[in-house]
C-alpha positions in Angstrom: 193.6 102.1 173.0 195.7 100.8 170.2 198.5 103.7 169.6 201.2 104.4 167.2 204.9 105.6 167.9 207.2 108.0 165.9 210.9 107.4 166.9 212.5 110.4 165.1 210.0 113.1 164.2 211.5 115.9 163.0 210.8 119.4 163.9 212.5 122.2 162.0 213.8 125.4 163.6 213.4 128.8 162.2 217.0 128.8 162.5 217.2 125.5 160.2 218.2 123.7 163.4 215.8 120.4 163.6 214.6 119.1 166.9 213.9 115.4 167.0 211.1 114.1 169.1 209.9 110.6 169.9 205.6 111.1 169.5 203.3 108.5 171.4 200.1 109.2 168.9 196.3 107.3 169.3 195.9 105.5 166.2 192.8 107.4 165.9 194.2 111.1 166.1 194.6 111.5 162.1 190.2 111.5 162.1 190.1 112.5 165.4 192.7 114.9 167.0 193.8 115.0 170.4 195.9 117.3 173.0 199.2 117.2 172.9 201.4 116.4 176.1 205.0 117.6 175.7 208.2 117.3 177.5 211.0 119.1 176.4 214.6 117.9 177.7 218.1 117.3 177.2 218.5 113.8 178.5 218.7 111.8 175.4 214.9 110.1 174.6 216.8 107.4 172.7 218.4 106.0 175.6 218.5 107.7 179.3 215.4 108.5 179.6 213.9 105.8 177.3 212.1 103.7 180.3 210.8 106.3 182.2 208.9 107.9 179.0 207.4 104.7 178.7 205.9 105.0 182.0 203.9 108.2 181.2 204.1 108.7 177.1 202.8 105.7 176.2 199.9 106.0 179.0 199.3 108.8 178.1 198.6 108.0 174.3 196.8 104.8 175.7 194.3 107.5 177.3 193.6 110.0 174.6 196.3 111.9 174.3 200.1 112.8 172.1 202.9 112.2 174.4 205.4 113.6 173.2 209.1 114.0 173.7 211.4 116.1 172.4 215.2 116.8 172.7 216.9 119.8 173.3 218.7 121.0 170.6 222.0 119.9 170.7 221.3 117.1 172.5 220.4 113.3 171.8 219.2 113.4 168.1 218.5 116.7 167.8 220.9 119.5 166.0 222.6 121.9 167.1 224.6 122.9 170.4 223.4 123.2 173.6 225.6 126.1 175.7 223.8 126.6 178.9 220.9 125.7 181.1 217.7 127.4 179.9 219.1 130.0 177.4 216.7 132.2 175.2 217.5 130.1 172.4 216.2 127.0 174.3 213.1 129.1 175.4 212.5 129.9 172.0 212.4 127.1 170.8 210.5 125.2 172.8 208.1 128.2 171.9 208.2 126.6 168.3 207.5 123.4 169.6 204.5 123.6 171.3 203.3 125.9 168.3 204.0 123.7 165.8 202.1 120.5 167.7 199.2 122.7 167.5 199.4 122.9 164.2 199.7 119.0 163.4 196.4 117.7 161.5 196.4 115.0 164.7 196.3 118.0 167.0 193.4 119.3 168.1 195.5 122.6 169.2 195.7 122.5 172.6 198.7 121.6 174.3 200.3 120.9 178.1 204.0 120.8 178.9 205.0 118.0 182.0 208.5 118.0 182.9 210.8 116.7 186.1 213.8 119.0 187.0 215.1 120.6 183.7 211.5 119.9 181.8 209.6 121.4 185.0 211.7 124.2 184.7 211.4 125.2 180.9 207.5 124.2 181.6 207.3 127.6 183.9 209.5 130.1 181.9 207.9 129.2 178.4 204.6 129.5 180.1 205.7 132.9 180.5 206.1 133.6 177.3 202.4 132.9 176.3 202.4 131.2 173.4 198.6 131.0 172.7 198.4 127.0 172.0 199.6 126.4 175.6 197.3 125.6 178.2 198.3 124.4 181.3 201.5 123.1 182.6 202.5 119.9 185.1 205.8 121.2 186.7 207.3 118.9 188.9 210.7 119.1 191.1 211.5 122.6 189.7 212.2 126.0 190.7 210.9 129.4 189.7 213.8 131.1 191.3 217.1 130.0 189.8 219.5 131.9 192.2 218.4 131.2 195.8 216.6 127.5 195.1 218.3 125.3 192.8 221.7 123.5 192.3 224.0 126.1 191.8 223.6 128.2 195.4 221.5 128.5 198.6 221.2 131.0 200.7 223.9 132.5 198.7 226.4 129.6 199.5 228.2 127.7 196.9 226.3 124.4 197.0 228.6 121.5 196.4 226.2 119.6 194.1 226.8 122.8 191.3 230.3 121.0 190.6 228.4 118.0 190.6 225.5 118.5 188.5 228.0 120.8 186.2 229.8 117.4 185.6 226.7 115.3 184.6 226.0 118.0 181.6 229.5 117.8 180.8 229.6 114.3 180.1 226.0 114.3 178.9 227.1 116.8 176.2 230.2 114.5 175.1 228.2 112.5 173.0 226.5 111.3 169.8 223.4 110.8 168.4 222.4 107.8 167.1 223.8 106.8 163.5 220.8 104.7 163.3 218.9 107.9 163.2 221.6 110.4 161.9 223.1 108.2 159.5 226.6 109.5 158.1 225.7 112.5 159.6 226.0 111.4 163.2 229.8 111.8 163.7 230.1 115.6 162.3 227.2 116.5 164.4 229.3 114.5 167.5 232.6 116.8 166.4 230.6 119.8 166.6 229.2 118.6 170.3 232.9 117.6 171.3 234.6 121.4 170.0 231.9 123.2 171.6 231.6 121.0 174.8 233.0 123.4 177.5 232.7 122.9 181.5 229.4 124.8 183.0 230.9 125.0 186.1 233.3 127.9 185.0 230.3 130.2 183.9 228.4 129.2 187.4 231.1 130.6 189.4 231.6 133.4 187.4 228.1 134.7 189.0 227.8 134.6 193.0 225.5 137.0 193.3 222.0 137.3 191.8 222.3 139.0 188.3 221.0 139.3 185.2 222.2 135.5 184.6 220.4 134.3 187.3 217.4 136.3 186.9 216.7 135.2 183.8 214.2 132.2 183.3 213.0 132.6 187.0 209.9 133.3 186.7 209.3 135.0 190.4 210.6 137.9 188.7 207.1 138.7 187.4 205.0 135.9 188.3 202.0 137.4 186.6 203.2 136.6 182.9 202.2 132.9 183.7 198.9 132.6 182.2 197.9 129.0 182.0 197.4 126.9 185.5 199.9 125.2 186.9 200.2 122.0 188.9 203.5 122.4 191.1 205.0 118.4 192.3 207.9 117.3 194.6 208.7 115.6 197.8 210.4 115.9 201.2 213.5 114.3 199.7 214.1 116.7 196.8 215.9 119.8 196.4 212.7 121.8 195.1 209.8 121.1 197.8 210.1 124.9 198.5 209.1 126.3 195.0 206.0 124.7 195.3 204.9 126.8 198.7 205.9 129.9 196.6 204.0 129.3 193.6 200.9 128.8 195.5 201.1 131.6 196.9 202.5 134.0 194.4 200.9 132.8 191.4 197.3 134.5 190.1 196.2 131.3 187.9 194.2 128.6 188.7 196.7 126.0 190.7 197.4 123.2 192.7 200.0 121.7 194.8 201.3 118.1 195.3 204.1 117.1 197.7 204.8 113.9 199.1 207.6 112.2 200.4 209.7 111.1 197.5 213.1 112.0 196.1 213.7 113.5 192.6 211.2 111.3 190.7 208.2 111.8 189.1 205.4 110.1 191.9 204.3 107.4 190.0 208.0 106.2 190.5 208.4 108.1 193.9 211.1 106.7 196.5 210.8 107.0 199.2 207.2 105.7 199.1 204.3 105.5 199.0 204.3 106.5 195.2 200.5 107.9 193.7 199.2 107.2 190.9 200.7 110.2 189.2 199.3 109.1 185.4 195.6 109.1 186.6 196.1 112.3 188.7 197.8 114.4 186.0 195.1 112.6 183.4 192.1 114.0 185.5 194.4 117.8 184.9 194.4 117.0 181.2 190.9 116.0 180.8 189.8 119.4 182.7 192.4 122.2 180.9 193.2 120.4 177.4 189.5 118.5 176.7 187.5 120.4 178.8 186.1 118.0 181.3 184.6 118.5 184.3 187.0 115.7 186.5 186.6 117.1 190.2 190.1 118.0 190.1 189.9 121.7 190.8 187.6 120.7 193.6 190.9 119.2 195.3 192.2 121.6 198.3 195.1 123.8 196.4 197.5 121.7 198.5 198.1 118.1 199.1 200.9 117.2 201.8 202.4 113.9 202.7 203.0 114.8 206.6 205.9 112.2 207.8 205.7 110.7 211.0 209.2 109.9 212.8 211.2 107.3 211.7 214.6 106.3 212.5 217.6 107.7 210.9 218.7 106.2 207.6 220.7 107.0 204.2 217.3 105.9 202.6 214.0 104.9 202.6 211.5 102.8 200.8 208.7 103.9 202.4 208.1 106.8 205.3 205.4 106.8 207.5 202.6 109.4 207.6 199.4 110.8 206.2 197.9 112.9 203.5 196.3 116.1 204.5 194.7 118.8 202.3 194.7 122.8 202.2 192.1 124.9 201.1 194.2 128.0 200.3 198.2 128.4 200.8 198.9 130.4 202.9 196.7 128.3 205.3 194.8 129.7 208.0 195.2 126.8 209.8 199.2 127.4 210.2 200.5 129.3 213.2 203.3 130.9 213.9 204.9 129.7 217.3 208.1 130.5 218.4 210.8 128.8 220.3 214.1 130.9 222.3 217.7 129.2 223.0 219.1 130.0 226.7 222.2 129.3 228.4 221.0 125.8 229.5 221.2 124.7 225.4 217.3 124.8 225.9 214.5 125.6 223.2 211.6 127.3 225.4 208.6 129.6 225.0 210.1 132.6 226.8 212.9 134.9 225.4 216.1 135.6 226.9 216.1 138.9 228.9 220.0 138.8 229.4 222.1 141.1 226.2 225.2 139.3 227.1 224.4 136.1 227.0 225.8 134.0 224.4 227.1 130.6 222.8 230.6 130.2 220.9 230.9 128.3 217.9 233.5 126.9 215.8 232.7 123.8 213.5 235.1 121.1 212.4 235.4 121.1 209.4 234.2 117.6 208.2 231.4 118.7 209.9 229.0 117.7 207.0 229.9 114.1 205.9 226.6 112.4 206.7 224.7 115.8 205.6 223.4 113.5 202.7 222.8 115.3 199.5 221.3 118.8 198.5 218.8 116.6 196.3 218.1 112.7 196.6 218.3 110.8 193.4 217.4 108.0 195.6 220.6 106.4 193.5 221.8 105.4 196.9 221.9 106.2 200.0 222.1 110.3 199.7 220.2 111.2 202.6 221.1 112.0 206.0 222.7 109.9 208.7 222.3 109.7 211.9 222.4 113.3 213.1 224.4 112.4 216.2 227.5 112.2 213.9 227.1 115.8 213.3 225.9 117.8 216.3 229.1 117.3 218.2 230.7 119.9 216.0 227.8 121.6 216.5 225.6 124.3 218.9 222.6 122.1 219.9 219.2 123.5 221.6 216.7 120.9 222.4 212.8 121.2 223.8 211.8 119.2 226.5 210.5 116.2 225.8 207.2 117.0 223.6 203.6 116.2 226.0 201.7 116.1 222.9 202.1 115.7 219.4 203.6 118.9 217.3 202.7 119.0 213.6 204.6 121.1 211.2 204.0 122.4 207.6 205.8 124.9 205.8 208.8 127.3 206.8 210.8 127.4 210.2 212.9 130.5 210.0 215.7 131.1 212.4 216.5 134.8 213.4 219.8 134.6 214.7 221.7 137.5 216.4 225.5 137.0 216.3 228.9 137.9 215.4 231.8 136.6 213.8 235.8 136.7 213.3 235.9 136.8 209.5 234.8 138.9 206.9 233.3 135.7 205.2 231.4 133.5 207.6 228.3 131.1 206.5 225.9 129.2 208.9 223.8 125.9 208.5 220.9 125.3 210.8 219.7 122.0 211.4 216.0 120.7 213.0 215.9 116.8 213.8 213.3 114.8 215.5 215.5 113.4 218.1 213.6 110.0 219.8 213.2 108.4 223.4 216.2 106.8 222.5 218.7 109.9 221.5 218.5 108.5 217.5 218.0 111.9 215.5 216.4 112.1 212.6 217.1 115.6 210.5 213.6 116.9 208.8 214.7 120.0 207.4 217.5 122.4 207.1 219.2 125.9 205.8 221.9 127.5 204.8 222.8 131.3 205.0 225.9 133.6 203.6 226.3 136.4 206.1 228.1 138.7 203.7 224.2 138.3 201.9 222.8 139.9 204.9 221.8 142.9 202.6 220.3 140.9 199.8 221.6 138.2 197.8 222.0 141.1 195.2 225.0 143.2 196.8 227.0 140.8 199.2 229.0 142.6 200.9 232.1 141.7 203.5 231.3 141.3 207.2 232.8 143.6 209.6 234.5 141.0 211.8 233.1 141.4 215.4 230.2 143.6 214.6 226.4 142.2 215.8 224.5 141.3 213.2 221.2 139.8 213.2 220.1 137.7 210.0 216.8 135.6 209.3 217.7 132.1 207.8 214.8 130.2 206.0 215.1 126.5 206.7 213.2 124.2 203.6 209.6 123.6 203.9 208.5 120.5 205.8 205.7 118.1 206.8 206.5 116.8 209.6 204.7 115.4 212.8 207.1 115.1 216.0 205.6 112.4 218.4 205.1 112.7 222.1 207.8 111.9 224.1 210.5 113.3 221.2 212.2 116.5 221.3 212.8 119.3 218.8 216.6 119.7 218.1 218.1 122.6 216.6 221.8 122.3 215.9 223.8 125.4 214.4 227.0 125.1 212.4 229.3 127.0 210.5 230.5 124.9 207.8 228.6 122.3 206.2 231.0 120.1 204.1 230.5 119.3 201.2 226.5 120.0 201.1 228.0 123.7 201.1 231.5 125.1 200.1 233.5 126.8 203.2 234.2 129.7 204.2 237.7 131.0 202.8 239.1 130.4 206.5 237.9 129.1 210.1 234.9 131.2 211.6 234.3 131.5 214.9 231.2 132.8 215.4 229.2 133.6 219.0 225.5 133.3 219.2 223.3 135.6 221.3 220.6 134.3 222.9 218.4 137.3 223.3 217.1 138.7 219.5 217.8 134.9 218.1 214.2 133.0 218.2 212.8 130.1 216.1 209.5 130.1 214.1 207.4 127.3 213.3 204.7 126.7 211.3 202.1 124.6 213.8 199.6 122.8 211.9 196.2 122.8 214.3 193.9 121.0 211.9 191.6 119.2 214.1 188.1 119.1 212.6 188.9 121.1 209.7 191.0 117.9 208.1 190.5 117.3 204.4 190.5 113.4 203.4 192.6 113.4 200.4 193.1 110.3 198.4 195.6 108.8 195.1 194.9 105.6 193.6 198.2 103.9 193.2 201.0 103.5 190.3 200.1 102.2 186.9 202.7 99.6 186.1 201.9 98.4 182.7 204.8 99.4 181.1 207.0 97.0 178.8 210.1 95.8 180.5 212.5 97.0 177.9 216.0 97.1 179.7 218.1 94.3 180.5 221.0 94.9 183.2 224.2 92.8 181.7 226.4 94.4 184.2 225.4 94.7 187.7 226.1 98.8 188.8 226.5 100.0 192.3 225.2 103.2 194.3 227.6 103.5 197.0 228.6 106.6 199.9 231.9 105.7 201.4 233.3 108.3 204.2 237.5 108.0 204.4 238.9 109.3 207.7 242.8 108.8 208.0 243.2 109.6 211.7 247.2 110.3 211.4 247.3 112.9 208.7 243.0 114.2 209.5 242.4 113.9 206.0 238.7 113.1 205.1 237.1 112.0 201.8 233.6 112.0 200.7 233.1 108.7 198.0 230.3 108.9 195.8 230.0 105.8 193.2 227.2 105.7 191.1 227.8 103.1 188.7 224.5 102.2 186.7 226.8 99.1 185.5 225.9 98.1 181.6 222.5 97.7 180.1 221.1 96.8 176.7 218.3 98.9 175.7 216.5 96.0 173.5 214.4 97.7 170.9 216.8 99.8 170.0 219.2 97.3 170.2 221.5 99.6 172.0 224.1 98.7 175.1 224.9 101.5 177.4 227.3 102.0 180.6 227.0 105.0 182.8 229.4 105.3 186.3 230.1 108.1 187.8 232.4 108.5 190.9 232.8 111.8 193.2 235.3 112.9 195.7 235.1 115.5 198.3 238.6 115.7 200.5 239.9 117.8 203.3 242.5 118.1 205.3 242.2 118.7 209.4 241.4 122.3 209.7 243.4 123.5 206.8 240.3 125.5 204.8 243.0 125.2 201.5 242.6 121.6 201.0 238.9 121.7 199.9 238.6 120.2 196.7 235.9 118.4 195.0 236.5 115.9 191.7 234.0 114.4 189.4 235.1 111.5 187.1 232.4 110.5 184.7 232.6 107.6 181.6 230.2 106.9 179.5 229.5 104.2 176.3 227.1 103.5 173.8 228.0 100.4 171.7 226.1 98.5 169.0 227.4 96.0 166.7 231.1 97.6 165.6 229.9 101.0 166.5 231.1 102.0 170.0 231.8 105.7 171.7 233.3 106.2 174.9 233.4 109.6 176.6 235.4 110.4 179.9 235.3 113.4 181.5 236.6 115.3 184.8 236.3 118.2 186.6 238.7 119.2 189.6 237.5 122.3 192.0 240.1 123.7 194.2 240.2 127.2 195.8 242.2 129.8 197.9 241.2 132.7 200.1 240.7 134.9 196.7 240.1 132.7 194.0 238.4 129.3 192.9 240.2 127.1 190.1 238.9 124.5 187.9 240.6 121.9 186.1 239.1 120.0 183.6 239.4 116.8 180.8 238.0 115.7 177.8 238.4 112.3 176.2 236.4 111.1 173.6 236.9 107.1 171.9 235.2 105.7 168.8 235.9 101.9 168.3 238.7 102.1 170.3 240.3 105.3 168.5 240.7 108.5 170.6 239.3 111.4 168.4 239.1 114.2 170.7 241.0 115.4 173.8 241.2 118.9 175.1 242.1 120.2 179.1 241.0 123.2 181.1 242.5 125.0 183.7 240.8 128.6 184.7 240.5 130.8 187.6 237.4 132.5 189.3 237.3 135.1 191.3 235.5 134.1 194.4 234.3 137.4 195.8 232.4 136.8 199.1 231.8 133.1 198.6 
């Protein structure tokens, strides 16, 4: 289907601020209108996100539909200034949006928002505002719960990719549109995004508990103002496989549920593999809710599951082993609840300790948390986690016997773990790994708890050091299938550096074996196994990047054994490209530290150095930002830079340096 491409629509704000979106239209739609597919996003359609629209836009408009893609305001072309994640005004307007596709002449007034990470989130809260013209959604690696399940904390700990992802949108909002599109306009609407540019991070902190900031755009807080169905995506690898459990089950709409084993990508592009072929799967979604086609899609069981088979430990993947199964229903009656016991022997068995006194001490390094990989793979290098062995001598290991048959999990291990502890602020991590004939172990899932959040996540308050306590701590979906002759590990901690910020001082904490116990969900299957089925990728895409300068996706761990200071290296250099129909050449590196010293809980510190370019012809920008976290026992303190260059030039330069009160964090 021949198609047609508008590079800087304009849509117009009631506020007088003007979107810009990049439409993928059938060249038939003016006699014959079609749905409308939108994304809504701030990563700049002109050039970061350019290739991968290709991959599904275009398709999309090559099958029947508008793709279209639109920029935040205050971001790539658009006007404006964008001051948070998922703000009213954003939610607003993306209100406007979808309202004002509907009303195109090549519109046939339905319309269906897709969207990866930021776009799957904005997908969820502005289907809660009903605007009539929307009617379904295609949310993928998102989260309906912005407090406990995404970047900023988990389990009420300060997760160390909050300083990270807090630096991408720093130097994401340092700069310009395109004066190809803006014309003369382009560098006052750049001095605007520079003045107004402050660091995120400093507003996260500023909230540790759940509050009205946090509550705000999650969507479990009344999951019933969702009205339009939902397809919830993401994979093993990601940050947000667990919001797709909790939609199926919470939600009252018509829905499904697709996770494989891929990282933070949308599955037709999915690392580790195998990737699906997302297009035709989210097509057959479209046809059904936006044309009204009977496709067989809603005959699909409400879940589909990559389960993983074991594989040897490794920073990343191309490809995992395992099998597609299919649900029915989630909750699944085919899940059981089994549980496991620690004893004194550093076993995991079937029978509960009888003895009130027995118990474990534990006391983490703390580099424990190195080779912990990242919160969420990009699968922009090798961000997942190492060999587990690294790890669990710093930590309190139970292990099963060696497994006669094979065990099959999917969904939710929860740990209930009586203990007590030293400190008024104390935190724990617990690990499962699939540990091999060979003593290789391979982590399949994890959690993270804040003790002081023992009474909701709400009203932390501090711990009454030596006091028993006994906490649940959900550990992240999986779909995992351990093989016989493996064990089941589960390995306790209580830091978890730099996944997790510590504790303000060294915890020692002591485990009690009776009233601790560890549920899993066993998947018994058997006959009842649904075949399930995905064609594979659609590739057809123009090739229209050229890499000039090579980039490089390293994770380098620094360990100077005389002094005991550590460092966490993370490059991610996406070198220099050329973008060639837009004529555009673009260099992106980023480079992260993480640094401790021995035991001395005041030398955590975490630094994020981005640059940034954009050069055509004699136009060129540069951008350089950083952000420096440090903290004491009472406060955290941020330092920060901005540098911005045209042609050479600097025009704008400003500093930061605050302090946050870090309460029970």
């Amino acid at each position: 289907m021949s198609i047609r491409i508008f590079e800087d629509a304009r849509i117009p704000m009631p506020d007088g601020v003007v979107l810009s979106a990049r439409i993928w239209l059938p060249a038939e739609a003016s006699t014959q209108p079609v749905p409308a597919i939108l994304e809504y996003i701030p990563y700049r359609k002109r050039d970061h996100t350019r290739s991968r629209d290709e991959t599904l836009h275009r398709w999309y408009a090559e099958h029947g539909y508008a793709g279209v893609r639109v920029d935040l305001r205050g971001s790539g072309e658009s006007t404006g200034i964008l001051t948070d994640e998922y703000c009213q005004q954003e939610l607003d307007d993306g209100y406007a949006v979808v309202e004002w596709l509907a009303a195109q002449d090549w519109c046939n007034g339905n319309v269906g928002m897709i969207g990866i990470s930021w776009g799957g989130f904005n997908g969820l809260q502005i289907a809660a505002m009903q605007p009539p013209a929307l009617k379904a959604v295609v949310t993928v690696c998102s989260t309906d719960d912005r407090y406990a399940d995404d970047v900023h904390y988990m389990g009420g700990c300060l997760l160390g990719d909050n300083l990270s992802w807090a630096s991408v949108m720093f130097a994401y909002n340092s700069l310009p549109p395109d004066p190809a599109l803006r014309g003369e306009e382009w560098r006052e609407l750049w001095q605007a995004r520079l003045e107004a540019n402050e660091p995120w991070l400093i507003r996260w902190l500023a909230h540790p508990a759940r509050d009205e900031y946090w509550q705000h755009g999650s969507i479990c807080e009344d999951y019933s103002a969702v009205q339009c169905p939902v397809m919830a995506v993401s994979g093993w690898a990601d940050g947000y496989t667990d919001a797709v459990f909790r939609l199926l089950e919470n939600l009252e709409v018509p829905r499904q549920g697709l996770v494989g084993p891929w990282s933070h990508k949308y599955p037709h592009l999915g690392v580790p593999g195998p990737a699906i072929g997302f297009q035709q799967e989210t097509l057959r979604w479209w046809d059904h809710w936006l044309k009204d086609r009977d496709t067989g899609v809603m005959q699909e069981p409400m879940l589909r599951a990559w389960i993983q088979e074991a594989a040897e430990p490794a920073t990343r993947y191309r490809h995992r082993p395992g099998r597609w199964v299919g649900e029915k229903v989630w909750p699944s009656p085919l899940i059981h609840q089994h549980r496991l016991y620690p004893n004194e022997a550093g076993q995991l068995e079937a029978v509960p300790s009888r003895d009130e006194h027995a118990c474990h001490v534990l006391q983490s390094p703390l580099s424990l948390g190195l080779f912990a990989g990242k919160w969420c793979s990009y699968s922009s290098g090798p961000d997942l986690p190492y060999d587990q062995r690294e790890e669990d001598g710093g930590a309190l290991v139970f292990e099963t016997a060696r497994l006669d048959e094979p065990l099959e999990l999917l969904g939710a291990p929860v740990l209930r773990l009586r203990c007590r502890v030293d400190q008024p602020t104390a935190q724990v991590a617990a690990r499962i790994s699939d540990v091999a004939p060979d003593g290789k172990a391979t982590r399949v899932t994890y959690g993270v708890f804040n003790l002081n959040h023992r009474n909701g996540h709400e009203s932390p308050t501090a711990l009454e050091p030596d006091e028993v306590i006994t906490v649940d701590v959900k550990l992240n979906d999986l779909g995992h299938r351990f093989s016989p002759g493996h064990r089941l590990r589960l390995s306790l901690s209580t830091s978890y550096w730099p996944l997790i910020w510590p504790s303000p001082k060294p915890v020692c904490m002591q485990v009690f074996d009776a009233g601790t116990a560890l549920t899993l969900p066993v998947r018994r299957a058997g006959d009842a196994e649904l075949v399930v089925e995905f064609a594979g990728p659609s590739h057809d895409q123009p090739a229209i990047i050229e890499q000039r300068e090579p980039g490089t996706h390293r994770w380098l761990v620094h360990r100077d054994l005389e002094t005991s200071a550590s460092i966490l290296e993370v490059i991610k250099d996406e070198g220099r490209y050329y973008i060639r129909d837009v004529d555009l050449e673009v260099m992106d590196s980023t480079q992260e530290f993480y640094r401790s010293i021995g035991e001395d809980f005041g030398s955590i510190e975490g630094e994020v150095i981005a640059w940034r370019s954009l050069q055509r012809d004699d136009w060129q920008i540069e951008t350089r930002t950083r952000t420096l976290l440090q903290a004491d026992q009472s406060y955290f303190y941020v330092y920060a830079e901005l540098d911005a260059w045209e042609a050479g030039h600097r025009v704008f330069s400003r500093n930061w340096h605050e302090q946050i009160p870090r309460g029970c964090c």
